[in-house]
N, C-alpha and C positions, 0 to 999 in steps of 0.2 A: 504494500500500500504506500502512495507517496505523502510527504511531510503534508502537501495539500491537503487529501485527500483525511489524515490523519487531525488537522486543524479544524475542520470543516466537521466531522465527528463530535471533537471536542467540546466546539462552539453550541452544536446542537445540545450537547447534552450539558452544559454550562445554563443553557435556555430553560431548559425541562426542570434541571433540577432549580435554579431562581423561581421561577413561575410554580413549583410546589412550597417553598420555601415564603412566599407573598400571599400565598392560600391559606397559609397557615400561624397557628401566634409563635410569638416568639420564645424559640426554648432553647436547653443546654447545646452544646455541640456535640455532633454526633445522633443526636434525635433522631429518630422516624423521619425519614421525608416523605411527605403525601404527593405521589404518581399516580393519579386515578387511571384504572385501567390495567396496570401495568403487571397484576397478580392478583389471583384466586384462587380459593378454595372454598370447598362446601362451609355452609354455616353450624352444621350437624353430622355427624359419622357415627357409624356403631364400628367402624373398622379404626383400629388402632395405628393403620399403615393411610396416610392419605396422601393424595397426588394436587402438588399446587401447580396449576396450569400458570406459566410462563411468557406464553405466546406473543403476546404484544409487542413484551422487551426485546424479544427475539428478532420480530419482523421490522422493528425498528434500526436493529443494528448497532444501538447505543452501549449496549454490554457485551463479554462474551464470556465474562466468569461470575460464579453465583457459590455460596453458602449458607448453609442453615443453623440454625440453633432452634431448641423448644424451650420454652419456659424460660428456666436458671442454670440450663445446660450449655454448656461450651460450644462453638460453634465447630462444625466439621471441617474437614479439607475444602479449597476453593475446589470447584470441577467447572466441565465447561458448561454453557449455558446452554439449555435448550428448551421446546416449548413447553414441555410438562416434568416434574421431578414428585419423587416420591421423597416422604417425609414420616420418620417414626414417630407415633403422640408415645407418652410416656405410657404405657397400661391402664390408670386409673381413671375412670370416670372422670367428666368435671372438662370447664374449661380450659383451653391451652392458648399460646401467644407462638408462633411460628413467626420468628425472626429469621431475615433475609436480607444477608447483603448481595449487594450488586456492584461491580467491576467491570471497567474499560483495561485490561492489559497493555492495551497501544498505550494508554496514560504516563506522564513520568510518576515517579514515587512522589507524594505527600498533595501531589494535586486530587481536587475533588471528582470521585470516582475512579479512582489508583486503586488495587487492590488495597497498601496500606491505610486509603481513606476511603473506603468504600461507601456508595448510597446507601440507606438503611430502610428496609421496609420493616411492617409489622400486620400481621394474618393472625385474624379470633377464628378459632373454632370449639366444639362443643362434644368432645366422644359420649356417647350416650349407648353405652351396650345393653340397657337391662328395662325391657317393656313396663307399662303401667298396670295397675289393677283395677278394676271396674266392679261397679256396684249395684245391683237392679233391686231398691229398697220397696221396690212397691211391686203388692201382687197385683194385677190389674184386670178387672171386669170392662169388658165392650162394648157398644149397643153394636151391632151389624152396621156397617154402615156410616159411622159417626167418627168424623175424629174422635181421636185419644189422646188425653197428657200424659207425656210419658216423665218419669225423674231416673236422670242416670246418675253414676257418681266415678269418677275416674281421677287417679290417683298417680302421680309420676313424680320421681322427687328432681329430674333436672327439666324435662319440658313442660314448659306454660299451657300449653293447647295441644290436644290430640283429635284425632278425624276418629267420629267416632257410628259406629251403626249397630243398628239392632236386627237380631236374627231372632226368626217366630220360629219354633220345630212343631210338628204334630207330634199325637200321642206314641208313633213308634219313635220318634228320635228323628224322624226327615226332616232337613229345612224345607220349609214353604215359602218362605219373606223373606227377603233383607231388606231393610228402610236404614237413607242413608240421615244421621240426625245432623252433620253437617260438624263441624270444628267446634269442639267445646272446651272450654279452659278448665285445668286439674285445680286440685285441691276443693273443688263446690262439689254440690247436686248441681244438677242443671236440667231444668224443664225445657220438653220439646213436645210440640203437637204433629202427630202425624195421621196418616190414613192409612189402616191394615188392609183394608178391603177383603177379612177374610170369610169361610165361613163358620156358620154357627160350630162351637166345640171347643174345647178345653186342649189348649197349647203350654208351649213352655218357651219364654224368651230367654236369652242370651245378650250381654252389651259386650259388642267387640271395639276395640280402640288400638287404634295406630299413632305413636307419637311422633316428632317432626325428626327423628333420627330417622325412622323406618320399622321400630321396634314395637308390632302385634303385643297385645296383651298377654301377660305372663297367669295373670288368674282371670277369669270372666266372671264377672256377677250373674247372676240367673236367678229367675222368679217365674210364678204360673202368671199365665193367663188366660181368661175366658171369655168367647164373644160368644153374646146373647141374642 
């Protein structure tokens, strides 16, 4: 690559990182610098191994070496940059900070974005391996025909809100229904009206819930129910 060629690099990304640095208030050196765009990952994972997609910085040309750290863990060897990397969260439940520096190699040493003065990103995410439980406090009588209140209860100790439905079985144990009650936030009951449209006869519900990791219920609430 020539010194031009190499200047012109620099200049851009001299631009990028000022223009994140004017976005943002005024902190320590070395801070985060905010690149919108420039890196992602899921907000929620039930896998402990997650892939922070790259790609931007990539196709921009502005970096060509990348390092990680998690949490309060030391950062890895630089390697080279590419559009997607995989990153270990530490095993435990709970939120994590995936720190990410970023490097121009063509850079001299101590200039901004040198490997030794690298840009600094910072990626939240949320491992969440272990499903909610669910509560179906009420036995519920029908008319044919009539909406029903239904009261669920659902239970997760890291996600807010789970997608939650209700499954009607007949007397042998077959589902007949699923009604979807739509996203409802843990730690409540939460009432929802819906339409069984079943027929007359003695059922048995089921509340199934999905939390925003991906994690199905680990115990289901169950209770009878009867349309008349």
């Amino acid at each position: 690559m020539t010194r031009t060629a190499i200047c012109l690099r620099y200049i851009t990304l001299v631009l990028v990182v000022v223009a994140g640095l004017l976005a943002a208030p005024a902190a320590e050196a070395r801070a985060p610098v905010a690149l919108p765009g420039t890196a992602t990952v899921s907000a929620w994972t039930t896998d402990d191994v997650v892939t922070v997609f790259l790609s931007v910085v990539s196709d921009l040309g502005l970096f060509d070496q990348v390092r990680f750290a998690v949490d309060d863990q030391a950062y890895g060897d630089w390697q080279a940059l590419t559009p997607t990397a995989v990153v270990q969260l530490p095993p435990h439940d709970g939120a994590h900070v995936i720190h990410i520096d970023l490097a121009n190699s063509l850079l001299d040493p101590g200039e901004p974005g040198s490997t030794d003065a690298p840009i600094q990103l910072d990626l939240s995410t949320i491992l969440d391996t272990v499903g909610p439980v669910t509560t179906a406090p009420d036995a519920l009588v029908a008319a044919r025909g009539t909406p029903l209140m239904v009261h669920v209860g659902v239970r997760d100790d890291l996600s807010p809100r789970a997608r939650v439905n209700l499954e009607v079985r007949d007397r042998h144990g077959s589902a007949v229904t699923t009604v979807s009650l739509g996203a409802c936030r843990t730690g409540a009951t939460v009432a929802r009206t819906v339409a069984l449209r079943l027929p007359r006869g003695h059922y048995t519900y089921r509340v199934l819930a999905t939390d925003l990791a991906g994690n199905a219920q680990r115990r289901a609430g169950t209770n009878t129910l009867v349309v008349k």
